[in-house]
C-alpha angles and dihedrals in degrees: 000000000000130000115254098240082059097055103079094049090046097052084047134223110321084344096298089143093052101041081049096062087036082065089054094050100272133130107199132176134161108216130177114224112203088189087053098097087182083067121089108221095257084053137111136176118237115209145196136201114182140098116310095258094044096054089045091054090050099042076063089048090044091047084055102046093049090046095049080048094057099041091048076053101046093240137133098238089198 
């Protein structure tokens, strides 16, 4: 799950985050789910679709762009 103010950093300028994992054999989106109760209403899922390593490399990736976002913002990401 990722906040919703996070989102748009995290997809990239004109998807250049996501096009960049894409190269790297992941599928990546960031969907907000209205059904999902375990959602707060300014939540979304994130999710992957790849090979087992790669997800676990961008997971990596994912966990460092979110963290660069809320420093830059003065927040605490966990």
């Amino acid at each position: 799950m990722v906040s919703e103010e996070s989102q748009g950093y995290l997809i990239g300028k004109h998807g250049s985050f996501t096009k960049c994992m894409q190269e790297n054999g992941i599928y990546m989106k960031c969907l907000k789910d209205k059904h999902n109760r375990a959602l707060k209403s300014k939540e979304a899922v994130c999710s992957m679709y790849g090979t087992l390593t790669d997800i676990e490399h961008s997971t990596s990736e994912l966990i460092k762009r979110l963290q660069s976002y809320y420093e830059a913002q003065d927040k605490d990401y966990k």
